[in-house]
DSSP file (Angstrom, degrees, kcal/mol; ACC not computed):
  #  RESIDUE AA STRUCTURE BP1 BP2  ACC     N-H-->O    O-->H-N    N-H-->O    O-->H-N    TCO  KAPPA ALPHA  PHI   PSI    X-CA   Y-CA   Z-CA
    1    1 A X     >        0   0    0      0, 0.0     4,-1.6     0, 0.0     3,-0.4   0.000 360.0 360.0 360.0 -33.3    4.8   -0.3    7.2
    2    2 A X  H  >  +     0   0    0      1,-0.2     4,-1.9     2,-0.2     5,-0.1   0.808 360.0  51.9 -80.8 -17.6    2.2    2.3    8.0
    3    3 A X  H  > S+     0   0    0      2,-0.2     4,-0.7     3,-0.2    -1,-0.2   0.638 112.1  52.2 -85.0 -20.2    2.7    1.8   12.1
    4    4 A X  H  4 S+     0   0    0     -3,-0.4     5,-0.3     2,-0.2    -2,-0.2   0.826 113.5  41.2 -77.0 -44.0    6.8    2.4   11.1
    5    5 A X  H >X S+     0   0    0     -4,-1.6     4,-2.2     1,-0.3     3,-1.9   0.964 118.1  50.8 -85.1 -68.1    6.1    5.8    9.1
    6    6 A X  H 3X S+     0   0    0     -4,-1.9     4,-2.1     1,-0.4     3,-0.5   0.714 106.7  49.4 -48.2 -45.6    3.7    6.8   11.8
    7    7 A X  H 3< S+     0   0    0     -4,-0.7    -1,-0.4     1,-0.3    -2,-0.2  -0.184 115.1  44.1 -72.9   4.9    5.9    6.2   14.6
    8    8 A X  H <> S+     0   0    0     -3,-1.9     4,-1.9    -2,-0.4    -1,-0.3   0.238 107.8  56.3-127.6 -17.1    8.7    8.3   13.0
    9    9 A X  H  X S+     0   0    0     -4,-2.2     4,-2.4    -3,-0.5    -2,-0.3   0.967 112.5  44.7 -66.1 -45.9    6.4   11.1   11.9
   10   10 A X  H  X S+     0   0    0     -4,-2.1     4,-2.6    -5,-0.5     5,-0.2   0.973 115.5  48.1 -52.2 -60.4    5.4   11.2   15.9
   11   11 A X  H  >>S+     0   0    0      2,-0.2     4,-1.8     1,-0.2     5,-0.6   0.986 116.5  41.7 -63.9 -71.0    9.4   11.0   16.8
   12   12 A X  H >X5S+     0   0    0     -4,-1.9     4,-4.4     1,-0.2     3,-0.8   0.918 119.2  47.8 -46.3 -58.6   10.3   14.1   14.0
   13   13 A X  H 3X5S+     0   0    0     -4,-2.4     4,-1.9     1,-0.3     3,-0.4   0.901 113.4  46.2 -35.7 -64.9    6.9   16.2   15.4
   14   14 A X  H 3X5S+     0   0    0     -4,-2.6     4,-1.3     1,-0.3    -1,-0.3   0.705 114.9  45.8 -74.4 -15.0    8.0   15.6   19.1
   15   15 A X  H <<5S+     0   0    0     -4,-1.8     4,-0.3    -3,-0.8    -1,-0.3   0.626 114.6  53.4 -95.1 -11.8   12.1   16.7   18.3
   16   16 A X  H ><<S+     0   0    0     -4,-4.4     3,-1.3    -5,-0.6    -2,-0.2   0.996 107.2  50.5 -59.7 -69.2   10.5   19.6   16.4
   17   17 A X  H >< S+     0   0    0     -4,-1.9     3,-1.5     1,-0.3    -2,-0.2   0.583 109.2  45.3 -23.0 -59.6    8.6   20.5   19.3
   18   18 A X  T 3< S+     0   0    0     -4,-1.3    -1,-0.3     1,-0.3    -2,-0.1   0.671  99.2  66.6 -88.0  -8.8   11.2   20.6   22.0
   19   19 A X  T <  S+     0   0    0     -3,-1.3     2,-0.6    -4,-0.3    -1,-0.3   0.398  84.9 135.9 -92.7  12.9   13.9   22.6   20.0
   20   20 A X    <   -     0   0    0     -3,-1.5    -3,-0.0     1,-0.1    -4,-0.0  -0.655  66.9 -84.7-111.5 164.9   11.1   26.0   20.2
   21   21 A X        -     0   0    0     -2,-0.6     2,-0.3     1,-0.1    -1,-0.1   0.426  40.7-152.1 -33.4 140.0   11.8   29.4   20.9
   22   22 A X        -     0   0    0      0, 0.0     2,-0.2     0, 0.0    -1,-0.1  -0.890  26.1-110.7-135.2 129.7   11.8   30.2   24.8
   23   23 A X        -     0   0    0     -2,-0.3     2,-0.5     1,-0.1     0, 0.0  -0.402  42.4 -93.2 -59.0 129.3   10.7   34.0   25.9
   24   24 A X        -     0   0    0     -2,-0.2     2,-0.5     1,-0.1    -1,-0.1  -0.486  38.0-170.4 -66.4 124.7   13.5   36.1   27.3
   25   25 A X        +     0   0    0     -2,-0.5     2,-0.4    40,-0.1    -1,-0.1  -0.436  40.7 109.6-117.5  74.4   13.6   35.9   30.8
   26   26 A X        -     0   0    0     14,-0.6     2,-0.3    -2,-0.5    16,-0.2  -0.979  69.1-117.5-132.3 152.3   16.1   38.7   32.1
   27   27 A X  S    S+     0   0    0     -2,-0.4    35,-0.6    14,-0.1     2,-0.3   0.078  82.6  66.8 -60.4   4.4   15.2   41.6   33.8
   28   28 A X  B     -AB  42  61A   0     14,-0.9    14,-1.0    -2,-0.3     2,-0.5  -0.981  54.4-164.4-140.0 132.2   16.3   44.7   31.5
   29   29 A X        -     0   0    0     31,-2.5     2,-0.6    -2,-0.3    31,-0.4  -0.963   9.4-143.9-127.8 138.8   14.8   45.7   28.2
   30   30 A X        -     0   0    0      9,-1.3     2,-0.7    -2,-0.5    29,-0.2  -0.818   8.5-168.0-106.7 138.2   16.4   48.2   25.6
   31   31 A X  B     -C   58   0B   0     27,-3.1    27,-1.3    -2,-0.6     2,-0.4  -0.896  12.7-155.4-106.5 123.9   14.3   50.3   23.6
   32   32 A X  B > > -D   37   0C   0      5,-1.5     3,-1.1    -2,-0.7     5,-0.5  -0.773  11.1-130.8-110.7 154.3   16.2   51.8   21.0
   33   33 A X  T 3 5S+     0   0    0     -2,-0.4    -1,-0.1     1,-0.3    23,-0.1   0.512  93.7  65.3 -64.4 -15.7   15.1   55.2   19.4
   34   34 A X  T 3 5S-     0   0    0      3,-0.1    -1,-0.3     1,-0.1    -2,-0.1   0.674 118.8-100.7 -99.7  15.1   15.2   54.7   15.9
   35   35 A X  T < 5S+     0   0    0     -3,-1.1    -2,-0.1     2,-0.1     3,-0.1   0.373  73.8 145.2  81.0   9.9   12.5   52.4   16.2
   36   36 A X  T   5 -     0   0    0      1,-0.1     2,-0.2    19,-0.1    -3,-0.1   0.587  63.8-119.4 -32.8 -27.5   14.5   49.2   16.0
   37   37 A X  B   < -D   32   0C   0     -5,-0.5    -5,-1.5     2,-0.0    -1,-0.1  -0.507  41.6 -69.8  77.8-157.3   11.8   47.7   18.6
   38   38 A X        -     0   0    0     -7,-0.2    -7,-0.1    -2,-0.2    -9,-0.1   0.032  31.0-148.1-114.4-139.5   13.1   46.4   22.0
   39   39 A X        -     0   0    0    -15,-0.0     2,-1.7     3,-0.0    -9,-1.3  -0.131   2.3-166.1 172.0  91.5   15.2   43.5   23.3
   40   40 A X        +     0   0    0    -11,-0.2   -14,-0.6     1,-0.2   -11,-0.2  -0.283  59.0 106.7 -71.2  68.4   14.6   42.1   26.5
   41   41 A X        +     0   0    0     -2,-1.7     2,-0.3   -16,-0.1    -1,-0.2   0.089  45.4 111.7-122.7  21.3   17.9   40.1   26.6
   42   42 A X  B     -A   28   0A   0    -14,-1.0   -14,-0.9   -16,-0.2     3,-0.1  -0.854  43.4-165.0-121.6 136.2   20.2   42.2   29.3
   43   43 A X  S    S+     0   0    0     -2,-0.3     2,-0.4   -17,-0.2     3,-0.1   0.308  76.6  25.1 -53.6 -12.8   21.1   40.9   32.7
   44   44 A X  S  > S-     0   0    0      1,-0.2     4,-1.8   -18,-0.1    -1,-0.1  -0.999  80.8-116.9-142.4 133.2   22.4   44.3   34.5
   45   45 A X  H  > S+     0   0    0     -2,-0.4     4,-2.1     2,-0.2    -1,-0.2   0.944 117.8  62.2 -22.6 -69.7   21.3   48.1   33.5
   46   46 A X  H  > S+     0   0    0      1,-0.2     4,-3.0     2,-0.2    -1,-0.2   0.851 107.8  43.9 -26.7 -68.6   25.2   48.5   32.7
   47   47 A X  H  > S+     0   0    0      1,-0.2     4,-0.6     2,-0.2    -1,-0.2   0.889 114.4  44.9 -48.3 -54.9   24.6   45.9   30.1
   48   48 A X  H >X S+     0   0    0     -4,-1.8     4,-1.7     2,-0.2     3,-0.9   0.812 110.2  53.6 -30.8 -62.0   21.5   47.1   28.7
   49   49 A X  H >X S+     0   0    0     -4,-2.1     4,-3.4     1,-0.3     3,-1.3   0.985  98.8  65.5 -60.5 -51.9   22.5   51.0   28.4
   50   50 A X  H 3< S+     0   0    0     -4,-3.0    -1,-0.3     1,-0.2     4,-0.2   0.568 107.6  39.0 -79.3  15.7   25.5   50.3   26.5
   51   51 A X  H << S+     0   0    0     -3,-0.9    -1,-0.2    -4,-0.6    -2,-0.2   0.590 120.0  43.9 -90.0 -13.6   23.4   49.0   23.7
   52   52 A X  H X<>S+     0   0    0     -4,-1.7     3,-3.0    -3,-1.3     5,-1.8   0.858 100.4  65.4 -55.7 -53.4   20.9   51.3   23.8
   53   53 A X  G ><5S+     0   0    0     -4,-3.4     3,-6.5     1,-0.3    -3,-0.1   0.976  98.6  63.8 -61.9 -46.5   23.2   54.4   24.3
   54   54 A X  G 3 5S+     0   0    0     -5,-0.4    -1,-0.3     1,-0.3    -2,-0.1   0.788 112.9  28.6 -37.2 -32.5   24.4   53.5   20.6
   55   55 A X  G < 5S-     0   0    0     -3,-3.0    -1,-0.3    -4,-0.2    -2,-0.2   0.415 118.2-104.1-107.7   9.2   21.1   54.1   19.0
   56   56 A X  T < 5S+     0   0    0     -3,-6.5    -3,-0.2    -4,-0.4    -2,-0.2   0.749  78.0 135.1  73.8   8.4   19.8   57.0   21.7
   57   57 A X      < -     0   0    0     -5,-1.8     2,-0.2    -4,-0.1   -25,-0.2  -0.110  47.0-123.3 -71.8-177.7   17.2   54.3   23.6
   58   58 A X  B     -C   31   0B   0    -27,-1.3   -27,-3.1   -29,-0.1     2,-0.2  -0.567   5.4-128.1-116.6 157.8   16.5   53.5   26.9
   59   59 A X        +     0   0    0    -29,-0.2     2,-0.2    -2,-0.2   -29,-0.2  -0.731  29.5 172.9-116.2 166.9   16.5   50.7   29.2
   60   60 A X        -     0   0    0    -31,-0.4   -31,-2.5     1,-0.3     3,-0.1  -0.880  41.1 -76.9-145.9 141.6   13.5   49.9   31.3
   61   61 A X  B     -B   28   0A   0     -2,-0.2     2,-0.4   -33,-0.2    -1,-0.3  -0.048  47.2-109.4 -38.7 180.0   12.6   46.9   33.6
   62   62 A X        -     0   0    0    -35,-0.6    -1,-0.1   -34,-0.1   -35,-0.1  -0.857  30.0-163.7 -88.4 105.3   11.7   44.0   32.1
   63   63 A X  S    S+     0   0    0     -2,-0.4    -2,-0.1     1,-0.2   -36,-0.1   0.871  87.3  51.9 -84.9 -31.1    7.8   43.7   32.9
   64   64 A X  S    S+     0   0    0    -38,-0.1    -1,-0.2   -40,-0.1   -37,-0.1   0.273  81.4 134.2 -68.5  -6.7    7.7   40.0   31.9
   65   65 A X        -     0   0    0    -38,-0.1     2,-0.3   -40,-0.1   -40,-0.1  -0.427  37.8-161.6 -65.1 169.0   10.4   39.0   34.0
   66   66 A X        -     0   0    0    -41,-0.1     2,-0.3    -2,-0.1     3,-0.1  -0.889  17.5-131.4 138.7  91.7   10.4   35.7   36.4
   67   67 A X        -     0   0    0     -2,-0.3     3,-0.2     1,-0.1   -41,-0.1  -0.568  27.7-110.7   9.8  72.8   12.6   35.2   39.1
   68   68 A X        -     0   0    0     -2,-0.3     2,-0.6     1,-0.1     3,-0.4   0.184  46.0 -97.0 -53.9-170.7   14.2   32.0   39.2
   69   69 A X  S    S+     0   0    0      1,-0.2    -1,-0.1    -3,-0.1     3,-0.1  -0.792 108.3  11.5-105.6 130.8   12.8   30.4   42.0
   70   70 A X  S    S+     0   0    0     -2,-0.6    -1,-0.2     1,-0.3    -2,-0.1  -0.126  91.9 131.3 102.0 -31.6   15.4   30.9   45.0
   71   71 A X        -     0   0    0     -3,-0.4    -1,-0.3     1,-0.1     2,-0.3  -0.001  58.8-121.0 -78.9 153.8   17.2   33.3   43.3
   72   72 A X        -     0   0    0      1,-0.2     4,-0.2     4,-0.1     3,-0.1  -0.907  33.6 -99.3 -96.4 161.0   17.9   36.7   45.4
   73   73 A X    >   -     0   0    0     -2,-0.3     3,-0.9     1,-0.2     2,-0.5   0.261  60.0 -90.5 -73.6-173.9   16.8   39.9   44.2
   74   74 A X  T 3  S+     0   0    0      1,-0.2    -1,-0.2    -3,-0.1     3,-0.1  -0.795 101.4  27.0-115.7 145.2   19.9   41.7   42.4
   75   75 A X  T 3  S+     0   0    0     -2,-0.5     2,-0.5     1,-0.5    -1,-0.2   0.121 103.6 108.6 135.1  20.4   22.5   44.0   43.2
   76   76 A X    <   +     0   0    0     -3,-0.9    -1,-0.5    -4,-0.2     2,-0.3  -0.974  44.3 149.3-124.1 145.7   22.0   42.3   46.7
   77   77 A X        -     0   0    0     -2,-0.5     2,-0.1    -3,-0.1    -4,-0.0  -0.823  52.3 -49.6-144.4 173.9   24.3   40.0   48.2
   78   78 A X        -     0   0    0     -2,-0.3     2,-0.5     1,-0.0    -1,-0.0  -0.513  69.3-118.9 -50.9 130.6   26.2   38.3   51.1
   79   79 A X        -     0   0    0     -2,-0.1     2,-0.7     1,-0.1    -1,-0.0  -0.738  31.1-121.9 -79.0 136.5   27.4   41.6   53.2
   80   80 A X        -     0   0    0     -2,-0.5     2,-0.4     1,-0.0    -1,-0.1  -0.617  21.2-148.6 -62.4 108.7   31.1   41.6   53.3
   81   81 A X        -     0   0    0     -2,-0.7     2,-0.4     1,-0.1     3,-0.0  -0.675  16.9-120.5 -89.4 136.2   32.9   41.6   56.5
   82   82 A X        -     0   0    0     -2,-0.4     2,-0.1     1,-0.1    -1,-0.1  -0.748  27.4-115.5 -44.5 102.9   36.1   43.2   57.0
   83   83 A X        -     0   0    0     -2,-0.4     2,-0.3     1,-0.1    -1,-0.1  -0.092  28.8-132.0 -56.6 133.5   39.0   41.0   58.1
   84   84 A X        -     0   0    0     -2,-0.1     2,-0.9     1,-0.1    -1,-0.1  -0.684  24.2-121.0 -83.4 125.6   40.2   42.1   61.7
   85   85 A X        -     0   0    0     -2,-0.3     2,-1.3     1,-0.1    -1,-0.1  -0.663  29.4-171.0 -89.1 109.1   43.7   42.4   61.5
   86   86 A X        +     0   0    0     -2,-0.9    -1,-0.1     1,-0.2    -2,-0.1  -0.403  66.1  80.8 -92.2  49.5   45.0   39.9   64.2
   87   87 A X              0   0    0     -2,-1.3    -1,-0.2     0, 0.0    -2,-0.1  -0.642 360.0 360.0-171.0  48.3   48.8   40.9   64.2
   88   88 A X              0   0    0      0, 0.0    -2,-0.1     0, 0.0    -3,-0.0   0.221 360.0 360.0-129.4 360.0   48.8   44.2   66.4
């Protein structure tokens, strides 16, 4: 009996375990002015200011951000070619 109850105390411990709290890892943080504290949670500037602008904050990088690994950096992309119009 005691090898049962141990063996489900281990099982509850280890599904506690995997269900905790993960740091935000996006690149934009808002600081808001009234002293709310900050919330690194924004993918884009855009996003970021318009929850800031509400309270008078700022946005600033994210100093704790991480890259996913491959990822390229943003606001950068495949360059877009112009289709040549083949009908003259």
């Amino acid at each position: 009996m005691c090898i049962i109850r141990t063996g489900f105390v281990v099982a509850v411990v280890a599904l506690a375990g995997s269900s905790a709290a993960h740091a935000q890892n996006y690149p934009w943080c808002s600081n808001f002015h009234d002293g709310a504290g900050t919330n690194c949670g924004f993918s884009t500037y855009e996003q970021c200011m318009a929850t800031a602008r509400g309270s008078g904050g700022y946005c600033a990088p994210n100093n704790m951000y991480v890259a996913p690994h491959g990822a390229a950096p943003a606001g950068r992309g495949k360059p877009k070619h112009r289709a040549r119009n083949s009908g003259r």
